[in-house]
C-alpha positions in Angstrom: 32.6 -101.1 78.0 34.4 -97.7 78.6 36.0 -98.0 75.5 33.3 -98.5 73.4 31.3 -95.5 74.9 34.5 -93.1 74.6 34.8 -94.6 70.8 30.8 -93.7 70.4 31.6 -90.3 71.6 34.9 -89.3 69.4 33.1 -90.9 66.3 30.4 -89.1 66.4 32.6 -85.8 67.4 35.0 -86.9 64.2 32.0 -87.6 61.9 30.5 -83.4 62.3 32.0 -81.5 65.3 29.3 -78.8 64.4 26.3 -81.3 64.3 28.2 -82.8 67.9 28.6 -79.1 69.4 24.8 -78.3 68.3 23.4 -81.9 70.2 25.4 -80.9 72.8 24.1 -77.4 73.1 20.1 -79.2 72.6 20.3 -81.0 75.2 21.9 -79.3 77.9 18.9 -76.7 77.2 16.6 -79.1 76.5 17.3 -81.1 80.2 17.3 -77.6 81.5 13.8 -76.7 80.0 12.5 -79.9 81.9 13.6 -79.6 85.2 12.0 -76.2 85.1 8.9 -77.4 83.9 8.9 -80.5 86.5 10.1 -78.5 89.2 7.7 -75.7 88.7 4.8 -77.9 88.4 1.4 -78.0 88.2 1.9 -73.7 87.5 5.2 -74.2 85.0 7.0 -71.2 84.0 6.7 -71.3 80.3 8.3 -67.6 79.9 11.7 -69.8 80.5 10.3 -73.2 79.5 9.7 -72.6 75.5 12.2 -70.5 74.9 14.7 -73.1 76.3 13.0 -76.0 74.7 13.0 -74.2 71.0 16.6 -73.3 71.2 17.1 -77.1 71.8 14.1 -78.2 69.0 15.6 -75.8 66.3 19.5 -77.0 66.7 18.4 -80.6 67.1 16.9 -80.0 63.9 20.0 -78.7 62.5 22.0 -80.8 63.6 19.8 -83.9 62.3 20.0 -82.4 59.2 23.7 -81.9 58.9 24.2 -85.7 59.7 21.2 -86.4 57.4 19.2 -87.7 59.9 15.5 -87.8 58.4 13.0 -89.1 61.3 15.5 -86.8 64.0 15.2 -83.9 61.6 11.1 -84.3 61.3 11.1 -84.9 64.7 12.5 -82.0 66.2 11.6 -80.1 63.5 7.9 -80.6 64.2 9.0 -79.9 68.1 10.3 -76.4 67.0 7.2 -75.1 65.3 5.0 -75.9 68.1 7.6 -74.5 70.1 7.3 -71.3 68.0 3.3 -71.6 68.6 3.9 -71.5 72.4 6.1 -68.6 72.1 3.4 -66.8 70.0 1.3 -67.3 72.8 3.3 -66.4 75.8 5.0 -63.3 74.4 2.4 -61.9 72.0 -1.1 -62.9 73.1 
């Protein structure tokens, strides 16, 4: 079992170490968004929670992309502009 996770990680690390260093990136930012947001609760601080969760949106999107991904792409594309919307409405409104 061991062996078949560390062979799922090194592939996908040998198939695009960009795309693996970007989905690494997402979601450490991404679980970091969450925790704020769930720990913060019911008054979350979205000053710290949008900015995390776009940075994690707009790479994920990158990186689904670059491995050509379409659904993952859409996905987290559509996550990053309504994660540009919150920002708009945080920091400008």
């Amino acid at each position: 079992m061991l062996k078949l996770l560390k062979e799922f990680w090194v592939n996908s690390y040998k198939s695009d170490y960009i795309a693996f260093y970007l989905e690494l990136f997402s979601v450490i930012v991404t679980i970091m968004g969450s925790a704020i947001l769930t720990f913060t609760s019911p008054e979350p601080i979205m000053r710290i929670v949008f900015p995390l969760y776009w940075l994690g949106s707009s790479t994920m999107c990158l990186a689904g992309y670059r491995r050509r991904l379409v659904w993952i792409a859409t996905l987290t594309g559509w996550f990053t502009i309504m994660n540009t919307i919150g920002l708009y409405r945080v920091f400008i409104l």
